[in-house]
C-alpha positions as CSV (number, residue, x, y, z in Angstrom):
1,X,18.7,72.2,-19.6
2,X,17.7,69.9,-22.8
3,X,14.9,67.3,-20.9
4,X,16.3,64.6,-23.2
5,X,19.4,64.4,-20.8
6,X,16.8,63.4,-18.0
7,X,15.1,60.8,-19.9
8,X,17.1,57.3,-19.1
9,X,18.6,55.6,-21.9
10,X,16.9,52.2,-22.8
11,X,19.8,50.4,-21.0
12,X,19.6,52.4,-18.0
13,X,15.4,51.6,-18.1
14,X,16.2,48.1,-18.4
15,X,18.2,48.4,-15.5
16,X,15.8,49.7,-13.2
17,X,13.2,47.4,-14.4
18,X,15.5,44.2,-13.8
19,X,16.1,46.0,-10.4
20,X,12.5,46.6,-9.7
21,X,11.7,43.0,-10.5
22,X,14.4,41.5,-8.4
23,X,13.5,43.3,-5.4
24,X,10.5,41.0,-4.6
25,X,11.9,38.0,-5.6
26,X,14.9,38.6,-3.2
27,X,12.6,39.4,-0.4
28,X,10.9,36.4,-1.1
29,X,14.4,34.6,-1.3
30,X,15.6,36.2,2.2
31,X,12.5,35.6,4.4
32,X,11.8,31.7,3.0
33,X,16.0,31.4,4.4
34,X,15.2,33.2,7.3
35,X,11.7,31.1,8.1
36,X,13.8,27.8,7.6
37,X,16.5,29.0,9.8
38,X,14.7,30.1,12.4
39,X,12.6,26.6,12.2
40,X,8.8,28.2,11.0
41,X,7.3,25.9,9.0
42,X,8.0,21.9,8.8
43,X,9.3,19.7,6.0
44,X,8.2,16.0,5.8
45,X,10.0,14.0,3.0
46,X,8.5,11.0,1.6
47,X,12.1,9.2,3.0
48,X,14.2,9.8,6.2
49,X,17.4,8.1,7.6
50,X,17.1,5.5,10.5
51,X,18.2,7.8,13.2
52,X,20.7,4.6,14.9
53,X,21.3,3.0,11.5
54,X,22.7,5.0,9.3
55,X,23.2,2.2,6.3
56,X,19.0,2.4,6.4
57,X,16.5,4.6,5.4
58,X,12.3,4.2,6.1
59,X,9.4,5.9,5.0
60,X,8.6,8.9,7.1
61,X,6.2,8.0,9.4
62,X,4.9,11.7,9.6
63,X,4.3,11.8,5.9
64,X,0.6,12.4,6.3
65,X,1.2,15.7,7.6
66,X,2.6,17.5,4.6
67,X,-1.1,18.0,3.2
68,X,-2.4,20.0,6.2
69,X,-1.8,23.2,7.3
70,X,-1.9,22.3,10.8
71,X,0.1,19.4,11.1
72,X,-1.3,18.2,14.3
73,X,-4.4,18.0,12.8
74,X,-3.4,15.3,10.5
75,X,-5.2,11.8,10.8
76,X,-3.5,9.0,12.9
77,X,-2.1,7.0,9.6
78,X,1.2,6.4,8.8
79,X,3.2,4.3,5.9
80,X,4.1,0.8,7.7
81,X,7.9,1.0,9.0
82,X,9.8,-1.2,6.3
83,X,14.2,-0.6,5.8
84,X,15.6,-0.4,3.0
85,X,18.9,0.2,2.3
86,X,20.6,4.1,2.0
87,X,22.5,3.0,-1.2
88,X,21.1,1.1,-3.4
89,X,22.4,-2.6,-3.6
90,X,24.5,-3.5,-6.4
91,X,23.1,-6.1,-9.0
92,X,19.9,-5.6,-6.4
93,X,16.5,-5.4,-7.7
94,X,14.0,-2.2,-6.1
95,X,10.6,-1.7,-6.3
96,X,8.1,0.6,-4.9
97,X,4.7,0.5,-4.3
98,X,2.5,3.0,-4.3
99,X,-1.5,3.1,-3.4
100,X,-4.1,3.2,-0.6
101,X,-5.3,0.7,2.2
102,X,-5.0,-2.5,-0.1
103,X,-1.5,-2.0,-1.3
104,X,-0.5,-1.3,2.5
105,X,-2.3,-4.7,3.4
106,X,-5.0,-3.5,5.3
107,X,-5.9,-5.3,7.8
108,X,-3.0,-7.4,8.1
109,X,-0.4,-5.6,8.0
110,X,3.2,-5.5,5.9
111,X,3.4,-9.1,4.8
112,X,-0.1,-9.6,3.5
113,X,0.4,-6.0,1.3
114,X,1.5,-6.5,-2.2
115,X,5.2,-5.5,-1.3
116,X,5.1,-8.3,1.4
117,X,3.8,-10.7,-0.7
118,X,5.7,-9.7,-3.9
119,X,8.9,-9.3,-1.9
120,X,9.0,-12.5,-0.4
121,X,7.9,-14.0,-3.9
122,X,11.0,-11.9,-5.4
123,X,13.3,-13.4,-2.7
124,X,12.1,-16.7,-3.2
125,X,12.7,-16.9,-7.1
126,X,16.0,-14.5,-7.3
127,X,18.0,-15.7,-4.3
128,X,21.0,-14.1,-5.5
129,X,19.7,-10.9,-5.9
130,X,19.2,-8.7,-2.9
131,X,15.4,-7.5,-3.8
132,X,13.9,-4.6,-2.1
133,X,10.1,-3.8,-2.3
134,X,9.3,-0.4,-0.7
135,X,6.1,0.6,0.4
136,X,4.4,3.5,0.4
137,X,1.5,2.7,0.9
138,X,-1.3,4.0,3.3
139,X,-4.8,4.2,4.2
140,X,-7.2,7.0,2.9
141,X,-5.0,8.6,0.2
142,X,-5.4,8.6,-3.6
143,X,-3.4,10.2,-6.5
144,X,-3.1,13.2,-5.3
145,X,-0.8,11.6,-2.5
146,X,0.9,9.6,-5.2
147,X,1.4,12.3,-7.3
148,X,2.7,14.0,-4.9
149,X,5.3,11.4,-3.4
150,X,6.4,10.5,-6.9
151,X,10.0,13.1,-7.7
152,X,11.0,11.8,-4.2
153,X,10.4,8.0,-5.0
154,X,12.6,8.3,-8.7
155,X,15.6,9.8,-6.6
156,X,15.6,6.1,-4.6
157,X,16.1,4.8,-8.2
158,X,13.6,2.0,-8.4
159,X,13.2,-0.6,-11.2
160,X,10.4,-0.5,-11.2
161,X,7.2,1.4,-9.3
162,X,3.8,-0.9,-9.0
163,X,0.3,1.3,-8.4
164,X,-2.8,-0.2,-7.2
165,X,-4.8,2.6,-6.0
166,X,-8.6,4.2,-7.1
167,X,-10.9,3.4,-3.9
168,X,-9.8,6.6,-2.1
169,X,-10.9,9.1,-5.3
170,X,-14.0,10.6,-4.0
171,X,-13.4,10.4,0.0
172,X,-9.8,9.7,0.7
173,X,-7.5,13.2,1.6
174,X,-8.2,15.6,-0.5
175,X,-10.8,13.8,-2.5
176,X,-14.0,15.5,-4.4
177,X,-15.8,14.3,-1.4
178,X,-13.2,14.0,1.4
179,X,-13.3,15.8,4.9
180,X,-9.9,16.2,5.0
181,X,-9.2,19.1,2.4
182,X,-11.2,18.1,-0.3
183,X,-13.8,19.2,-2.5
184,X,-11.8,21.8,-4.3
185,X,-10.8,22.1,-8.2
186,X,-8.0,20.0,-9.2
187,X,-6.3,22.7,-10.4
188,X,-6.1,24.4,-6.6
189,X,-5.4,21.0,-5.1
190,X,-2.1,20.9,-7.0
191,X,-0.9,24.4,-6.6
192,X,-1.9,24.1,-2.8
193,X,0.7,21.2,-2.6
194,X,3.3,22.8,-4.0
195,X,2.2,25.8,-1.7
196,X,2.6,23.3,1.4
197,X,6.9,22.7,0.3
198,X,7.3,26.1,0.9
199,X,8.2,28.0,4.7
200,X,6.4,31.3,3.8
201,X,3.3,29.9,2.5
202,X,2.8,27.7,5.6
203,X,3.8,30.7,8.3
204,X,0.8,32.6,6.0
205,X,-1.1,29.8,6.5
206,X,-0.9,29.7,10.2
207,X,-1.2,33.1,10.4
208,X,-4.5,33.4,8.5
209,X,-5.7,29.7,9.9
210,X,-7.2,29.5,6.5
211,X,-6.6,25.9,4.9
212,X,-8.8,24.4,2.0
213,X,-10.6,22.2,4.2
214,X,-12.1,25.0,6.1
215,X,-10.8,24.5,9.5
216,X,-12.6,20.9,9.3
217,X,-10.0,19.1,10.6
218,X,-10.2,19.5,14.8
219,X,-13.7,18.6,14.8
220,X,-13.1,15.3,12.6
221,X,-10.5,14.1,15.6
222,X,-12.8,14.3,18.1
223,X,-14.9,11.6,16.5
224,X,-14.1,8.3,17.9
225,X,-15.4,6.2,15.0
226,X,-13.6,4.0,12.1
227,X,-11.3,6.4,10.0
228,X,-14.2,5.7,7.4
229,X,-16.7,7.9,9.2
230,X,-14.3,10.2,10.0
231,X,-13.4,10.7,6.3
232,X,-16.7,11.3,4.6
233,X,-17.9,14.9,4.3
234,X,-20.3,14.1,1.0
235,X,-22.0,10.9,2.1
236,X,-24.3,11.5,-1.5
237,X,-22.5,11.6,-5.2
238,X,-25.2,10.0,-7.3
239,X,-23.8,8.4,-10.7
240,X,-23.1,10.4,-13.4
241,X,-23.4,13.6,-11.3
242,X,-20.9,16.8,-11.6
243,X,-19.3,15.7,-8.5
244,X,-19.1,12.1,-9.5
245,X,-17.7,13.4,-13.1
246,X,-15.0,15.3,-11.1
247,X,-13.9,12.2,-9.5
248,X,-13.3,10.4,-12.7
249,X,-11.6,13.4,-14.4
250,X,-9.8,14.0,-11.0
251,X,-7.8,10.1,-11.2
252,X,-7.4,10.3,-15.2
253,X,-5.5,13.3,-14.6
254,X,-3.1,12.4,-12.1
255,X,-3.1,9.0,-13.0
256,X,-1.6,10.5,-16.6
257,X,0.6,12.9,-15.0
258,X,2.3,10.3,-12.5
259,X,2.5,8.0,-15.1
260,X,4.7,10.1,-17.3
261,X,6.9,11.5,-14.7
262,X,7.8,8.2,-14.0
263,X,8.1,7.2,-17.9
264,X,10.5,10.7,-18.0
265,X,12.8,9.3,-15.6
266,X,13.2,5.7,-17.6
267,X,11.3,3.8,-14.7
268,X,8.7,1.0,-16.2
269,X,5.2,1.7,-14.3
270,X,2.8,-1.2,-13.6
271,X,-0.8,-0.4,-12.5
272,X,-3.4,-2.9,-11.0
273,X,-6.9,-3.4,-12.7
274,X,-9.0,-2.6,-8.9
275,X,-11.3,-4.9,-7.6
276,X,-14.1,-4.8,-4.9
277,X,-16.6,-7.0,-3.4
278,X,-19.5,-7.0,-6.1
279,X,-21.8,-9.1,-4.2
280,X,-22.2,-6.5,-0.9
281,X,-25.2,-4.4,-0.2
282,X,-24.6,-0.8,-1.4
283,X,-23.9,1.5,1.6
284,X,-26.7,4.6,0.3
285,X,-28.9,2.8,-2.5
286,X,-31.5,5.3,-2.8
287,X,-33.0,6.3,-6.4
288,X,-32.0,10.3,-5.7
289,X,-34.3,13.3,-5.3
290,X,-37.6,14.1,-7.4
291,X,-38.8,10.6,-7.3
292,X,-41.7,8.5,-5.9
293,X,-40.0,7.3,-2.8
294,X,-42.8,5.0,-2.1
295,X,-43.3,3.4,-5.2
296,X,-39.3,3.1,-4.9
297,X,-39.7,1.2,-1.6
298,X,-42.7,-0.6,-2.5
299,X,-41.1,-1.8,-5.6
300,X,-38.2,-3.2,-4.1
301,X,-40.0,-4.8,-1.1
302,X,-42.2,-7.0,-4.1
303,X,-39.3,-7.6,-5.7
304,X,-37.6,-9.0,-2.0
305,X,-40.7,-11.1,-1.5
306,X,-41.1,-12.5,-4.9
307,X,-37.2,-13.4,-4.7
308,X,-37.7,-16.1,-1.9
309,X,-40.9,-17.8,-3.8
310,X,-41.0,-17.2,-7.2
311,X,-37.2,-16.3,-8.5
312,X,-39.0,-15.6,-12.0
313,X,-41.3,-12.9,-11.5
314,X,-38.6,-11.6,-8.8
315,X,-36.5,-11.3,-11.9
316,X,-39.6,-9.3,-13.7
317,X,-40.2,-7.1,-10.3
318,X,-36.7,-5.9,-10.1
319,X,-35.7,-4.8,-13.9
320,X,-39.1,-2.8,-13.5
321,X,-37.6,-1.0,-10.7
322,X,-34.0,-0.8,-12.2
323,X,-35.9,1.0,-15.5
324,X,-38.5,3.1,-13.4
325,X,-35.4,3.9,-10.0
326,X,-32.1,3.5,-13.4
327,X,-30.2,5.6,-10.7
328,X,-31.1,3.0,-7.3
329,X,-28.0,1.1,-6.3
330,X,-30.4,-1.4,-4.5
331,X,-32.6,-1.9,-7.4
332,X,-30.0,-3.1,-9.6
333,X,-28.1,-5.5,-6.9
334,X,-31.6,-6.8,-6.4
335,X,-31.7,-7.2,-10.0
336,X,-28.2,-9.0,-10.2
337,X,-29.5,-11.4,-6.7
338,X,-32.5,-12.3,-9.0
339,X,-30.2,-13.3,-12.3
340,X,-28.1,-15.3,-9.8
341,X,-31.0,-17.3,-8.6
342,X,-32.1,-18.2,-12.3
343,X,-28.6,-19.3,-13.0
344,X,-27.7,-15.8,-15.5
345,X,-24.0,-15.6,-13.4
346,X,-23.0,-13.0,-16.8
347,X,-25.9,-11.2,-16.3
348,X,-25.7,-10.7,-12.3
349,X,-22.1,-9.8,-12.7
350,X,-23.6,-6.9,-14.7
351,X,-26.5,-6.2,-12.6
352,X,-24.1,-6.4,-9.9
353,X,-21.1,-4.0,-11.1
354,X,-24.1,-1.5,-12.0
355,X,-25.5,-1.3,-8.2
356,X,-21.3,-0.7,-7.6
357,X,-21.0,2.2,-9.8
358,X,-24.3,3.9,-8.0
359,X,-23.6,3.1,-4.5
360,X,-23.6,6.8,-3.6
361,X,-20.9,6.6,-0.3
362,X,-18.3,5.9,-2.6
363,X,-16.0,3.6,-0.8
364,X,-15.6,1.4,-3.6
365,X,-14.1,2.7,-7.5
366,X,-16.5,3.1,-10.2
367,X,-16.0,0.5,-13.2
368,X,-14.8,3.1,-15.3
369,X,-11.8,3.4,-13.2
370,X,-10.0,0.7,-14.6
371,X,-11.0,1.6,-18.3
372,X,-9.1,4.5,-17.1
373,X,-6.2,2.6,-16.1
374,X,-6.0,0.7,-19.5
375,X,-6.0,4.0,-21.1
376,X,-2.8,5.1,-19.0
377,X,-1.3,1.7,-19.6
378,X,-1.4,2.7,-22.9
379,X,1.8,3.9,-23.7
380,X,5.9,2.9,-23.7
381,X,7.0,1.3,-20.5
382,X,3.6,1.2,-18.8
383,X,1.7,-2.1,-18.1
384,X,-1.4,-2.9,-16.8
385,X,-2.0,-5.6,-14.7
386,X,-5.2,-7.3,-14.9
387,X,-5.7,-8.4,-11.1
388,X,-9.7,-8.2,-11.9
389,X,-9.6,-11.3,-14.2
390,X,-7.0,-13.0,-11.6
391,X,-9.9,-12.3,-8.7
392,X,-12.6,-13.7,-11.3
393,X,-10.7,-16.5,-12.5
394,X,-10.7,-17.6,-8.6
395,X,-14.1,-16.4,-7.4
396,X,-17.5,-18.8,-8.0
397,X,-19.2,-17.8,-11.5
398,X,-16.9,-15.3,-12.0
399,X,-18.2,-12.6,-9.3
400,X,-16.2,-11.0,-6.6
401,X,-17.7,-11.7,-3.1
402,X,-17.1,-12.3,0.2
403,X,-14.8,-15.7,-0.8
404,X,-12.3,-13.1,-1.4
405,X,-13.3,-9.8,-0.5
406,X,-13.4,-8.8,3.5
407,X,-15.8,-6.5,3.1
408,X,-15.9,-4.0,0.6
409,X,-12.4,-3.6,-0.9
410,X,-9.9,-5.4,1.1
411,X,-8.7,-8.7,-0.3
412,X,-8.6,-12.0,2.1
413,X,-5.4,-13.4,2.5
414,X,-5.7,-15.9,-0.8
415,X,-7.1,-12.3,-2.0
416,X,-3.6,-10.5,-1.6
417,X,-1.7,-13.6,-2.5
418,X,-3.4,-13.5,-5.8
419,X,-2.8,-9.2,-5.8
420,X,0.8,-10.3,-5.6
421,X,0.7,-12.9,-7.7
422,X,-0.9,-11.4,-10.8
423,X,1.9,-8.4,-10.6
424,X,4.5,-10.9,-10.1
425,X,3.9,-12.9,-13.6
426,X,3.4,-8.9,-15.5
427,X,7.3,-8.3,-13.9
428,X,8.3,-12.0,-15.4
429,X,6.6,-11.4,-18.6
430,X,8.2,-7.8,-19.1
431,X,12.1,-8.9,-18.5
432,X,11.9,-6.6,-15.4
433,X,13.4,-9.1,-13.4
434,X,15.1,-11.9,-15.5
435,X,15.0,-15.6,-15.3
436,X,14.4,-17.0,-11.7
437,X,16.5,-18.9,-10.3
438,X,14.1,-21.4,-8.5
439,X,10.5,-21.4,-10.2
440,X,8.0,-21.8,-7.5
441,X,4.8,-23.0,-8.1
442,X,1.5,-20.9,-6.9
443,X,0.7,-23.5,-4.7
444,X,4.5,-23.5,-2.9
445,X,4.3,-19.9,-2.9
446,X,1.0,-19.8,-0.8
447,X,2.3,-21.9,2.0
448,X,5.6,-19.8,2.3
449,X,3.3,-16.5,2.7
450,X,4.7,-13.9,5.1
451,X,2.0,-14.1,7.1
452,X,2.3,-14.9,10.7
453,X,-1.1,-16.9,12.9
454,X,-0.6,-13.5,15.1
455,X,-0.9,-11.3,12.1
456,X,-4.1,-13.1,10.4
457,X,-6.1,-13.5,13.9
458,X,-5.7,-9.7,14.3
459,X,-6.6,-8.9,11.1
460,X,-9.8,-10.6,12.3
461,X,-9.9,-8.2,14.8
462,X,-9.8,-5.2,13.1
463,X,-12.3,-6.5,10.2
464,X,-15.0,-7.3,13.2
465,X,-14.5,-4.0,14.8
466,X,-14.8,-2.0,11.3
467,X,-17.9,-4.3,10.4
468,X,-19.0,-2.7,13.8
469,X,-19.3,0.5,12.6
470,X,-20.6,3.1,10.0
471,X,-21.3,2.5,7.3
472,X,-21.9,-1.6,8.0
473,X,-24.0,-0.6,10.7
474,X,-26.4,2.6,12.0
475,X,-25.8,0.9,15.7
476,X,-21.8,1.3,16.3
477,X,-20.5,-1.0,18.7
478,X,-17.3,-2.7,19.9
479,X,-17.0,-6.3,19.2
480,X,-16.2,-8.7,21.8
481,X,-13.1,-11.2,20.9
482,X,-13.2,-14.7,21.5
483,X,-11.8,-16.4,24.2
484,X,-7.9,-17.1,23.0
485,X,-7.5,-21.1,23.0
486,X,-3.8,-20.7,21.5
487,X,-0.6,-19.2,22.1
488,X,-0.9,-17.3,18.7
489,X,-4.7,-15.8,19.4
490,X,-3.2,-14.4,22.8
491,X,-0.4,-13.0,21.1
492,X,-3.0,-11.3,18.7
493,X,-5.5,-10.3,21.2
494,X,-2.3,-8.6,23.1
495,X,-1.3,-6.2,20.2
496,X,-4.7,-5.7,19.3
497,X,-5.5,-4.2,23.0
498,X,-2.0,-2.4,22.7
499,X,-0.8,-4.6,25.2
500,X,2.9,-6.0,22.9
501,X,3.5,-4.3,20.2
502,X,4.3,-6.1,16.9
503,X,7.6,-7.2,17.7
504,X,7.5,-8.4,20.4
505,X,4.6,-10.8,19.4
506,X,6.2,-12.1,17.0
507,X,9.9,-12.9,19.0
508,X,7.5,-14.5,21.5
509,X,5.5,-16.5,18.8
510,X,8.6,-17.7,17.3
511,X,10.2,-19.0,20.4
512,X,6.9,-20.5,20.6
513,X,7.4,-22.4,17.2
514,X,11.3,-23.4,17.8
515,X,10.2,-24.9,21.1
516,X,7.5,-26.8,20.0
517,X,9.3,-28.5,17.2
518,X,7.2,-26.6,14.7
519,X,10.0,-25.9,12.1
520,X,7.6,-24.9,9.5
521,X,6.0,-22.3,11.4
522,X,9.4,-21.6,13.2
523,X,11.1,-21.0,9.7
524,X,8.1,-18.6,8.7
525,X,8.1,-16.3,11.4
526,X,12.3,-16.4,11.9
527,X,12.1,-15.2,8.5
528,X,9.5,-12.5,8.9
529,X,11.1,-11.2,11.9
530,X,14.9,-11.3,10.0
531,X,13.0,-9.1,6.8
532,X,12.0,-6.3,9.4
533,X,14.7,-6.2,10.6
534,X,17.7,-5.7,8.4
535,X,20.0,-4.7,10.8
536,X,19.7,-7.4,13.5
537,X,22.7,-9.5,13.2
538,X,20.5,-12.0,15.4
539,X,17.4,-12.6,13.5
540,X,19.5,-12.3,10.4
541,X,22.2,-15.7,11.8
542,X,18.9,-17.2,13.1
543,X,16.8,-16.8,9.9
544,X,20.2,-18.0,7.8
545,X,20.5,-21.2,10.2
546,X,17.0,-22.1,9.8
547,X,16.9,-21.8,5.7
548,X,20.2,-24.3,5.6
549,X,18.3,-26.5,7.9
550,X,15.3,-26.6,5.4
551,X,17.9,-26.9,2.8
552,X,17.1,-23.6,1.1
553,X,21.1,-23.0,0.6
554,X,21.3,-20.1,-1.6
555,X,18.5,-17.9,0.1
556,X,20.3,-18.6,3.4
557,X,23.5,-17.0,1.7
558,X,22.0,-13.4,1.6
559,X,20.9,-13.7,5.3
560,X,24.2,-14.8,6.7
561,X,26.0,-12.3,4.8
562,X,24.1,-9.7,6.1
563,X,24.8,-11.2,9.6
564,X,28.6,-11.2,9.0
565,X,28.5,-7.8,8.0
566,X,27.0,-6.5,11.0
567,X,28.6,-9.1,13.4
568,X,32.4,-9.5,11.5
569,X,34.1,-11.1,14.5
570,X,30.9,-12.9,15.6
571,X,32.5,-16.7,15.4
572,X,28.8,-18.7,15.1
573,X,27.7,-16.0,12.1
574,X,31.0,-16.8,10.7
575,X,31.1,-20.7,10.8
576,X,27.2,-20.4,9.9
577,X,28.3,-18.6,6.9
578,X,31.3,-21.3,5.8
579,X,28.8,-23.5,5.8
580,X,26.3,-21.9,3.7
581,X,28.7,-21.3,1.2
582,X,30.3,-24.5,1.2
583,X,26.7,-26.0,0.7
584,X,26.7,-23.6,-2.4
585,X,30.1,-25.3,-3.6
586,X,31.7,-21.6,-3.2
587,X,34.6,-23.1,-1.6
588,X,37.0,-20.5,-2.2
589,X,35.0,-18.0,0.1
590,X,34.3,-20.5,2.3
591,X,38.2,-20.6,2.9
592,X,38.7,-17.3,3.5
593,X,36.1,-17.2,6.1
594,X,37.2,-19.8,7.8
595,X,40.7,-18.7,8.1
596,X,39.4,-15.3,9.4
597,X,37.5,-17.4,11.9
598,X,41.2,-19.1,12.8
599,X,42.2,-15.6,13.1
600,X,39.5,-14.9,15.6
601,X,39.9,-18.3,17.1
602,X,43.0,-20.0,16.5
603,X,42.2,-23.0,18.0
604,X,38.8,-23.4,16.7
605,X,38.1,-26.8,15.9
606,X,35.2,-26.5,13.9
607,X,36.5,-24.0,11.6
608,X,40.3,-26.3,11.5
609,X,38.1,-29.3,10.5
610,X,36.4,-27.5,7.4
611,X,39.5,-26.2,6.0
612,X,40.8,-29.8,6.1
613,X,37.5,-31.2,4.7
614,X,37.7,-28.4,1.9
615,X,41.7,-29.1,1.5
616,X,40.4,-32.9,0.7
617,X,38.2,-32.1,-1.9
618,X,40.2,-29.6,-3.5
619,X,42.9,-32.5,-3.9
């Protein structure tokens, strides 16, 4: 027999090789089908449906947990419950935010965030618009989170997505110096997330109980301190160190890459310029290792002393420790406290920023962050959004302090307000949302803030208990509230002890308002209420009745439709609504929903006057 007849012909060897390449692939096929069928494994979208409301969709609450292998393991934080709608409104305007604890409005919660603030701003200025400002937010992430949250947000087709995000580099989830799977090369952090979509790889993972955090996880829950010690593996990255470097490289990169699959998909991007309290004590200040420690200490001490009786040589003592310590945090804020007693407000600033950037528990951006964002603002359909200058063109001298600045990162209320604000006039200025209808002025804008008595008291709260804690103080302790002289501080002092829960407070606080005659504060909190709730008819007539009576006619429109919409044969939604649009002079709608009340009704004599009134002035 001639051997050439056993040889296979180059069609049949391509045959077998396409065979012999397929077989894995279709094992891999068949058992990720069967894993998902049989339920191994767990998927947690960015989005899920309202599970009673099925016109409304919400962030998923569980989100957190797609990062760790063991989902139970997972941190306690969760993107603040906000509906929007399933579809998205026609001629409606949608936004979505995206960053860390100061985007999500830490510590006050939805309304203080910037899509609270910028929603409410939105709604304000475009009454005729449905607007929609989607957060998604949360505490303790950075860009890896946002990077990886970003193909689901362009499928809820947004106008626009806003970014204010940098604290969490180095220590939020997954961060060069995180607890919570961090500390590994950029490149494994990405291919570990797209790891995580997939059954098999998490059924391996539980199998193995290997995750890139090491198994860290369990023993961080069992600590019963502040999220911010339980978050901090590497409490030492000195300035300009490999790990530190990583950090930077870490956000340029997936700052560049979430910037251009959102440019891809025609979406303009707007990122925030961060800011953080320059004027606070670094948390580690130390001048690093193979240094006098001493002379470090002894330095600085002079320098302290001198600073209380003679600010001019204090100024001398501390710029010989900043050039003798050039990596001590505390040498150069005592430096920047000696320029700001002599007057040099430029010169602290820099003295100041420079005792930032080598604070080594990095809770608070570098500087260079924000060259960073400029340099990813760069390009077609990105914008930055200076909210640094905003801050300084508010704070004394120009420096960002406690006026406000909480503590280290988190904005006080006028903080947010200005957050808000400054993103608001970069959406104006790039056409993003047209001319406004009514043109509020900052100061108008302020007092209508969507921030409730209840919600700023326990905001309060929470800042006292965090300034309790590491790393404000080596001696933890729980702070003791005041005594609650109003209905509003019980109220707070009830959610914050997990007595009410959020909405309950706020039902109770605005039956509180209506039945004192505060209309003001009645009109606020209706309206807060009617904005979590989409899909109340009740809060929705209520917060509709309440703008006519403050004679804000066209915002009460989009309320009362909504109301007649979920309540068509409700007669009082229905009358409300004629109203509202016969205040608008949109007498032809006005008539037919009258006559559908007389439908309802046929002896109504509200509704017969109206159409008589409206039959008059037609004439």
């Amino acid at each position: 027999m001639n051997d050439s007849n056993l040889t296979p012909g180059p069609g049949r060897r391509r045959l077998f090789t396409s065979i012999a390449l397929a077989i894995p692939v279709l094992f891999f096929i068949l058992a990720e089908a069967t894993l998902r069928l049989a339920g191994v494994g767990e998927h947690y979208p960015l989005f899920i449906d309202h599970p009673s409301q099925p016109d409304y969709q919400l962030a998923n609450p569980d989100a957190i947990k797609r990062f760790f292998g063991d989902p139970a393991q997972a941190p306690a934080m969760r993107i603040e419950t906000v509906f929007f709608a399933s579809n998205k409104p026609k001629d409606g305007l949608r936004i979505v935010v995206q960053g860390g604890s100061t985007a999500a409005g830490f510590p006050y919660g939805f309304g203080a965030s910037l899509s609270g603030m910028l929603e409410q701003r939105l709604r304000r200025a475009y009454p005729q618009r449905p607007v929609e400002v989607i957060n998604t937010a949360m505490s303790a992430v950075n860009s890896y989170t946002l990077l990886d949250f970003a193909d689901e947000i362009i499928e809820v087709e947004p106008d626009a997505v806003l970014i204010y995000a940098g604290h969490n580099e180095y220590l939020g989830i997954l961060g060069v110096g995180s607890a919570y799977l961090g500390g590994q090369p950029p490149w494994l952090t990405r291919w570990y997330l797209r790891l995580r979509q997939l059954h098999l790889f998490q059924w391996l993972q539980g199998l193995f109980s290997s995750t890139p955090d090491n198994g860290k996880q369990g023993a961080l829950q069992a600590d019963q301190g502040t999220m911010m010690s339980r978050v901090a593996r590497d409490k030492d990255i000195e300035f300009g160190s490999r790990a530190y470097r990583r950090g930077v490289a870490q956000f340029q990169v997936n700052l560049s890459a979430l910037v251009q699959r959102y440019t891809d998909a025609g979406i303009p991007v707007f990122i925030g310029t961060l800011v953080s309290n320059e004027t606070q004590q670094p948390f580690i200040g130390s001048p690093g290792m193979h240094v006098d420690h001493e002379r470090w200490r002894q330095q600085l001490a002079k320098a302290k002393a001198l600073l209380k009786t003679d600010p001019a040589e204090a100024l001398n003592a501390a710029a010989v420790a900043t050039q003798e310590f050039p990596l001590s945090a505390d040498a150069f804020h005592l430096l920047g406290q000696a320029r700001l007693a002599q007057g040099d407000y430029a010169g602290a600033r820099q003295a100041l920023q420079a005792a930032r950037d080598r604070d080594r528990l990095r809770f608070r951006a570098p500087g260079v962050f924000n060259d960073l964002i400029a340099e990813a603002s760069a390009g077609d359909g990105v914008y930055a959004v200076d909210v640094q200058a905003a801050f300084r063109d508010a704070a004394d001298n120009g420096i960002l302090g406690d006026a406000l600045l909480l503590e280290h990162v988190h904005p006080t209320l006028h903080g947010y307000f200005l957050l808000a604000d400054a993103f608001f006039d970069q959406l104006q200025q790039q056409a993003i949302v047209g001319t406004p209808m009514h043109d509020l002025d900052d100061e108008q804008a302020w007092s209508e803030a969507p921030v409730s008595e209840v919600d700023r008291l326990f905001g309060e709260y929470k800042v006292g208990l965090i300034k309790s804690n590491w790393p404000f103080t080596e001696s933890p302790s729980r702070p003791r509230l005041p005594v609650a002289d109003s209905v509003p501080a019980m109220l707070a002092q009830q959610l914050y002890r997990q007595q009410t829960d959020w909405a309950s407070a706020h039902s109770q606080l605005a039956q509180f308002y209506q039945n004192n005659g505060q209309r003001d504060r009645y009109l606020q909190t209706v309206l807060i209420l009617a904005d979590a709730f989409p899909f109340r008819s009740r809060l929705q007539f209520d917060a509709g009745v309440a703008l006519i009576e403050a004679g804000r006619h066209r915002q009460a429109l989009n309320y009362l439709y909504r109301a007649g919409q979920q309540a068509p044969r409700d007669i009082n939604v229905l009358l409300a609504l004629s109203h509202a649009l016969i205040l608008n002079r949109a007498h032809d709608t006005a008539r037919e929903v009258l006559q559908r009340v007389l439908i309802l009704d046929p002896g109504n004599m509200t509704a017969t006057k109206a159409l008589r009134q409206l039959e008059a002035v037609s004439n």
